[in-house]
Residue frames relative to the residue before (quaternion, step in Angstrom):
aa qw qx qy qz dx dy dz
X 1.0000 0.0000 0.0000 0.0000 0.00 0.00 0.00
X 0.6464 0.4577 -0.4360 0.4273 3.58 0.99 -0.69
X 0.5351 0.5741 -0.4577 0.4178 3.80 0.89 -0.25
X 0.6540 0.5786 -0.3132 0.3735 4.02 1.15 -0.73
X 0.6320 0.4234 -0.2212 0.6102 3.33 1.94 -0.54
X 0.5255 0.5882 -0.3320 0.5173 3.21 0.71 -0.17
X 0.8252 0.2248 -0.1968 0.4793 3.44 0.34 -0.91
X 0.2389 0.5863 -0.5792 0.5136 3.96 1.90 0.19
X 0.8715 0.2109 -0.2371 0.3738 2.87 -0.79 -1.59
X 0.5585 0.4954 -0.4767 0.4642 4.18 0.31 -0.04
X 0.6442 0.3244 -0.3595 0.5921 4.36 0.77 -0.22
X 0.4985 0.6394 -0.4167 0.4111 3.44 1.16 -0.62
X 0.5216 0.5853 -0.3179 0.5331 3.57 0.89 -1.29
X 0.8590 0.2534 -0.1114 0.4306 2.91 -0.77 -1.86
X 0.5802 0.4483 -0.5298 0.4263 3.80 -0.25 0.48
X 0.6034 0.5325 -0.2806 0.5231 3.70 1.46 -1.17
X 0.6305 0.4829 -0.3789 0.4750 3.79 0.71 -0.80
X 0.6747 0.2789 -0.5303 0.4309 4.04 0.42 -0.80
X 0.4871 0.6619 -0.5009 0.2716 3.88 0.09 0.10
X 0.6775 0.5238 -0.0858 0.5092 3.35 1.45 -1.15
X 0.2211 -0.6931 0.6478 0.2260 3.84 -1.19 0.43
X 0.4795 -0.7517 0.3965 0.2187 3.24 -0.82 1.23
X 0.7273 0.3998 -0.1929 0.5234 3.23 1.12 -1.42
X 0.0927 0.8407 -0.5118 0.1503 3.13 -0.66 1.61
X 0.6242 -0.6311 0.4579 0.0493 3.11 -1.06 1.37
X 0.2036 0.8476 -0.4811 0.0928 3.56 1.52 0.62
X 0.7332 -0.5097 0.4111 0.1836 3.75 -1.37 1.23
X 0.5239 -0.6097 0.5033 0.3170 3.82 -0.20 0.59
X 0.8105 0.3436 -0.2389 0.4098 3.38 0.51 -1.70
X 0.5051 0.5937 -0.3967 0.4848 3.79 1.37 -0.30
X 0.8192 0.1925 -0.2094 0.4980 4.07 0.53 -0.62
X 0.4161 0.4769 -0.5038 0.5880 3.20 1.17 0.78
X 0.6378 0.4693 -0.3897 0.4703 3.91 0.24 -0.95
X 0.7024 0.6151 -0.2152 0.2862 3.71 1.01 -1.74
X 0.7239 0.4286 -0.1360 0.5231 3.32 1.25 -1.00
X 0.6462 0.5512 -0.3881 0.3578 3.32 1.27 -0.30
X 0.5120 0.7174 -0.2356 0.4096 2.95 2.17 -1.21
X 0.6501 0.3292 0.0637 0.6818 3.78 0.91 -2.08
X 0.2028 -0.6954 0.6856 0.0724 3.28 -0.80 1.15
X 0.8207 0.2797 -0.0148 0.4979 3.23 0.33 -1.74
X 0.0460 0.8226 -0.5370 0.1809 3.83 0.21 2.07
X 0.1380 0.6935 -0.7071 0.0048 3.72 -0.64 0.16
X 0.9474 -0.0244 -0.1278 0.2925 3.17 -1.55 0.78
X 0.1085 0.7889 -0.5614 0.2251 3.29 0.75 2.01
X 0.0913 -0.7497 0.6530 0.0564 2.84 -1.84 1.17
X 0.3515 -0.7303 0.5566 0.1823 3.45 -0.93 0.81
X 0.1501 0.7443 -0.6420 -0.1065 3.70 -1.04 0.84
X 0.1062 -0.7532 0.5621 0.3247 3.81 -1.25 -0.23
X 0.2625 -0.6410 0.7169 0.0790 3.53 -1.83 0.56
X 0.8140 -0.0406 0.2031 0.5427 3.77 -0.64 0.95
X 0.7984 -0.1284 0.2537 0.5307 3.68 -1.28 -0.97
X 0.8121 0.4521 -0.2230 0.2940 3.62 0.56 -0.36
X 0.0852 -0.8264 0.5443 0.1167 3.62 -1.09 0.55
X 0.1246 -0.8938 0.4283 -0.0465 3.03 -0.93 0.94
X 0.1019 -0.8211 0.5599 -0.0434 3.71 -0.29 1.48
X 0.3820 -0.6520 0.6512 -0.0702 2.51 -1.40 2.47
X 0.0148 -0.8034 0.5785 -0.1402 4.14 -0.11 1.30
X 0.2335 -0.6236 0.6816 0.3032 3.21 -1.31 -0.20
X 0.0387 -0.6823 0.7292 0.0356 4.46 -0.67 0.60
X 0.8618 -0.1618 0.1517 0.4561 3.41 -1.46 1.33
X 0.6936 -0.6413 0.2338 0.2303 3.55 1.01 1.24
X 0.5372 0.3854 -0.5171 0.5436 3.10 0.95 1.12
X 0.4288 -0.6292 0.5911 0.2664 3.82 -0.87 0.59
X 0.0511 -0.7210 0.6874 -0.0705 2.76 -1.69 1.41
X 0.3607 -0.6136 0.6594 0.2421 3.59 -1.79 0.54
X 0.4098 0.5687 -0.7098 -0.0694 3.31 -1.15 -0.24
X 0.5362 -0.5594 0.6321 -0.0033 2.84 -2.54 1.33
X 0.0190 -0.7591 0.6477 -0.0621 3.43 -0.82 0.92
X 0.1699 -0.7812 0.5798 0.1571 3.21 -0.95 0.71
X 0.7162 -0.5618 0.1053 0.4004 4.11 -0.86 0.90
X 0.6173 0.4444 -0.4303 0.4862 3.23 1.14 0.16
X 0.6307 -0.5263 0.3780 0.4270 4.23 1.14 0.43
X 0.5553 0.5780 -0.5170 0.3004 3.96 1.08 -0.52
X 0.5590 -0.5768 0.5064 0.3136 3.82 -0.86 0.83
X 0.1632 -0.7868 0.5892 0.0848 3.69 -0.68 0.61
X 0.7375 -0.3595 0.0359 0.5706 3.45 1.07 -0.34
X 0.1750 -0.6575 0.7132 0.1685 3.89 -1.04 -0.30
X 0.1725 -0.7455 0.6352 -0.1050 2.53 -1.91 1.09
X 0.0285 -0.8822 0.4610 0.0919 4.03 -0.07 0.80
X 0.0067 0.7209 -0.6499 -0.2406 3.77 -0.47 -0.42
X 0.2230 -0.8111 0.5404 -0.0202 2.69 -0.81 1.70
X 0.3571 -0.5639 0.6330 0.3921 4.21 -1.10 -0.27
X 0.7256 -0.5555 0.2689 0.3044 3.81 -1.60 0.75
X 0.5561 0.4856 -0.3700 0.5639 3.59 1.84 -0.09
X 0.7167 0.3764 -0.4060 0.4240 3.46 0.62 0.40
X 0.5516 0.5896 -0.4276 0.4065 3.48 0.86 0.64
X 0.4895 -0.6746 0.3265 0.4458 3.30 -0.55 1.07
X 0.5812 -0.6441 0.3057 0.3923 3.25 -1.73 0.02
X 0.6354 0.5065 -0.4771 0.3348 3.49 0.74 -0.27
X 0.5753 0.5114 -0.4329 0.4692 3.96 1.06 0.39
X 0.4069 0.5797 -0.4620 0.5338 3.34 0.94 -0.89
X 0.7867 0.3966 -0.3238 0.3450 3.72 -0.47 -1.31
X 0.6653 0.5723 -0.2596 0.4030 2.87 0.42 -1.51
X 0.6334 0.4554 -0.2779 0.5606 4.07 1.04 -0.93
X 0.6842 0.3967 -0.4259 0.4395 3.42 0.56 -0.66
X 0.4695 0.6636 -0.4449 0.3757 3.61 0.67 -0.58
X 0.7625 0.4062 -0.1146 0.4904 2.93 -0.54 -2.30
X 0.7971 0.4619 -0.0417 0.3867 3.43 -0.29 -1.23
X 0.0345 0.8130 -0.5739 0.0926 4.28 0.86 0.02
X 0.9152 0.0200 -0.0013 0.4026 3.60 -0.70 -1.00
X 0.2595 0.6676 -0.4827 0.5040 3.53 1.63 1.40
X 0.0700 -0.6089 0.7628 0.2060 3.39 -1.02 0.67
X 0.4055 -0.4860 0.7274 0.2651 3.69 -2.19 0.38
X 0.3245 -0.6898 0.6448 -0.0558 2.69 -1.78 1.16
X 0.8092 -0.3313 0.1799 0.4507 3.15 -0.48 -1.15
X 0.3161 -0.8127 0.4890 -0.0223 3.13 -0.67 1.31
X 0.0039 0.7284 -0.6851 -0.0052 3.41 -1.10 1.14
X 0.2455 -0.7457 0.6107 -0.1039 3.24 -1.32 0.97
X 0.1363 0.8594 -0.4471 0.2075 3.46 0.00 1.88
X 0.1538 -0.7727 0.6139 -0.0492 3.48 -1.17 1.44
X 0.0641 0.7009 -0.6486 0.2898 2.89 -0.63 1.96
X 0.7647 -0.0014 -0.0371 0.6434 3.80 -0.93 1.34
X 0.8424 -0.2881 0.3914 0.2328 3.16 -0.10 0.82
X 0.7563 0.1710 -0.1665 0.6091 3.74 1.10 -0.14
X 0.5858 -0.6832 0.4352 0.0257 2.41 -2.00 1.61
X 0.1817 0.8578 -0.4807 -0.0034 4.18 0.39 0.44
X 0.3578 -0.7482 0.5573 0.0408 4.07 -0.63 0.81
X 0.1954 -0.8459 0.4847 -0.1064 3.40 -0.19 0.95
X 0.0119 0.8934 -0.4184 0.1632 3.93 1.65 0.84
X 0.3076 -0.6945 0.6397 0.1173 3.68 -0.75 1.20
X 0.0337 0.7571 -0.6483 -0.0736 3.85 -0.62 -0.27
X 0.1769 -0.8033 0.5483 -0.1509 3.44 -1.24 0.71
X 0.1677 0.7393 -0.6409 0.1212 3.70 -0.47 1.28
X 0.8095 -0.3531 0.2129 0.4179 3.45 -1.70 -0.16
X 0.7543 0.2117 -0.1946 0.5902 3.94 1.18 -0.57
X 0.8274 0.2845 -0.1590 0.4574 3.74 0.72 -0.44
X 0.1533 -0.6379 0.7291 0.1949 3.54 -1.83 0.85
X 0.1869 -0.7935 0.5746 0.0724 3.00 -1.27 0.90
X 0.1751 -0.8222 0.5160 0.1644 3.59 -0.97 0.12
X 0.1446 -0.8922 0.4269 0.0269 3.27 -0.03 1.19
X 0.1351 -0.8483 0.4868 0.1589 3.84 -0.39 0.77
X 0.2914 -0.8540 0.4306 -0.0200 4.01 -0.52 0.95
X 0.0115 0.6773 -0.7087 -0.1971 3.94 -0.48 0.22
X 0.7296 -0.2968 0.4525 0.4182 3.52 -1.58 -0.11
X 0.6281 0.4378 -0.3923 0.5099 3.91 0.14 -0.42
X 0.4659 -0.6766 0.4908 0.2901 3.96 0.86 -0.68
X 0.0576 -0.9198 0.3262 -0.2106 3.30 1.64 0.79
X 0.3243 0.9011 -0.2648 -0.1132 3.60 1.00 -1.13
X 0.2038 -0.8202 0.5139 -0.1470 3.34 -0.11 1.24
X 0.2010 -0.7422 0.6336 0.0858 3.67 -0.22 1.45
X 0.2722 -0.6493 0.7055 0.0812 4.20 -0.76 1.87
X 0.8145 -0.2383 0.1992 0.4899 3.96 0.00 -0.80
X 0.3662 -0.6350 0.6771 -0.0658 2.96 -1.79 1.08
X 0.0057 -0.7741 0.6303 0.0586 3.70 -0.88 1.24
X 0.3080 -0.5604 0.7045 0.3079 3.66 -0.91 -0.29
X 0.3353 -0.7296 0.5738 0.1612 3.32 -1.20 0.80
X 0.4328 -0.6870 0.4696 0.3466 3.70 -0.57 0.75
């Protein structure tokens, strides 16, 4: 089942990308600002939407989004992270609540200034989605039963 999310959010992607123009005309001061930001990039793509641009990267091997708008201010970022990259006071806080769940895929989003986690979970009859602020809030978004 974690392959059925996985590949959601992987058509999810690609359906978002035909929206977007690949070849982009990205601003000096935006990939100056970008590289100062992400030292350590490998396979960066540049896309734009309207006023916005948006670089799809890999940093220290975990893929990342971030959104700029034409004047270079960051609009938001997005990572998908693996369960050793989640801070620790969620980590706990999931092991707690959440015992005989394994974590799956993890997204990790910064928007205004706040920090929100977005944690798949997975046992023998149930997927779970789990939603997260930085404090470790946790907040069960949806719950499948597995056929």
């Amino acid at each position: 089942m974690r392959e059925v999310i996985f590949c959601f959010f992987l058509i999810s992607s690609i359906t978002a990308s035909g929206f977007v123009t690949q070849t982009v005309n990205v601003p000096a001061k935006i990939k100056e600002q970008f590289y100062q930001t992400f030292e350590m990039t490998s396979d960066v793509k540049w896309f734009s939407k309207g006023d916005q641009i948006t670089v799809d990267f890999l940093n220290n091997e975990i893929r990342t989004l971030v959104t700029y708008d034409k004047r270079g201010k960051i609009l938001q970022a997005q990572r998908y992270l693996k369960e050793s990259d989640l801070p620790l006071n969620i980590l706990i806080k999931i092991r707690e609540k959440y015992k005989t769940m394994k974590v799956g895929i993890i997204s990790e989003l910064l928007e205004e200034g706040l920090i929100t986690y977005s944690i798949n979970l997975e046992d023998l009859q149930n997927i779970c989605v789990v939603e997260c602020d930085s404090y470790a809030n946790l907040k069960l978004h949806l719950k499948f039963r597995k056929q």
